[in-house]
N, C-alpha and C positions, 0 to 999 in steps of 0.2 A: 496503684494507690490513689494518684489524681485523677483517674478516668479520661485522660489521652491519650491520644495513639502508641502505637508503637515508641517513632522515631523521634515523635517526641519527649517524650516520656525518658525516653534513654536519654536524651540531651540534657534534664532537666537533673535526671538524677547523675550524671558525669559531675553535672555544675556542682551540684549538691554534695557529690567527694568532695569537690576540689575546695569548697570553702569552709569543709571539716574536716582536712586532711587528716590533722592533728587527732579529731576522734577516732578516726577511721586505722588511721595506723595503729596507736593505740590497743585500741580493739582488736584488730587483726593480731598484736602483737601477743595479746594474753589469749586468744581464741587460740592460734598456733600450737601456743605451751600447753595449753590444757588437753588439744589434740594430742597433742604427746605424750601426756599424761595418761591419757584416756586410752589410746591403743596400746601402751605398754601393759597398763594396767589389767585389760582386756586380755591380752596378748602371754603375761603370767600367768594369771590367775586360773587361764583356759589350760597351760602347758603343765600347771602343780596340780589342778583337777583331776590332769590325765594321769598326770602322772600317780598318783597316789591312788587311782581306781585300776591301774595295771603294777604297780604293785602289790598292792594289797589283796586284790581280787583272785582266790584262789583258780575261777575260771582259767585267768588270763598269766597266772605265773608258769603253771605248766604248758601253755603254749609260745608263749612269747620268751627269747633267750636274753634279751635287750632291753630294755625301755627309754632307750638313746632314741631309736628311728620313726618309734609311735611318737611320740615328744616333739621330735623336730617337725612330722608333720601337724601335728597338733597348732606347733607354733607359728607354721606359714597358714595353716588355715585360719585360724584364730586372729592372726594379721592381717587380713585380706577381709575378713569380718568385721574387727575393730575400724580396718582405714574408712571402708565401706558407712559403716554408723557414725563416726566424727565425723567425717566430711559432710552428713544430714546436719549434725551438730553446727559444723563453722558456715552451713550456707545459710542456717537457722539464725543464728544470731547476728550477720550480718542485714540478716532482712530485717530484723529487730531492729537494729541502729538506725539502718537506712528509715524505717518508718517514722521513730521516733523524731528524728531531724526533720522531717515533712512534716509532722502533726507540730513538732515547736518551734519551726518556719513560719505556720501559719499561726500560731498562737492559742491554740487547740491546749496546748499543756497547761500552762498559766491557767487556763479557765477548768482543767480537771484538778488543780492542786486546789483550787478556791471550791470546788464543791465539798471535799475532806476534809 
């Protein structure tokens, strides 16, 4: 973001947690929840889908005796999916935070709220 090195750069942005702990936790802390929200969510929605297309589906009633075990995997794939897409999600908006703290470090912000 500042166009410095590596090592520095990581130093800069450590310091930069540390003197917004408080956002940072924060944030982390409703990013988490929402992750959880999001893969259940993800994680249902994918399990009632199937499930109601092997129900329903005259194809797949006279083959399938169950729709316990199509379901279950439904629900570990659909998991492994969802965890896969929030974690894009929570590195997403931690990079958010972290820029914004840089841009209003430098006072970058102040002078985008007075152009609005």
């Amino acid at each position: 973001v500042t166009g410095k090195s590596f090592c520095f750069a990581a130093k800069d942005a450590f310091f930069l947690i540390l003197r917004n702990a408080l956002r940072f936790s924060v944030t982390a802390g409703l990013g988490n929840l929402f992750i959880i929200i999001g893969k259940l969510f993800i994680c249902t929605l994918t399990v009632l889908c199937g499930y109601m297309i092997i129900t329903r589906s005259e194809t797949f009633k006279t083959k399938i005796t169950s729709p316990i075990g199509p379901s279950i995997c439904f629900a570990i794939v659909a998991y492994v999916i969802g965890a896969i897409y929030m974690a894009v999600y929570g590195v997403a908006s931690e990079a958010i935070l972290q820029c914004y703290l840089v841009e209003e470090e430098h006072g970058s912000v102040e002078k985008l709220s007075l152009i609005h």
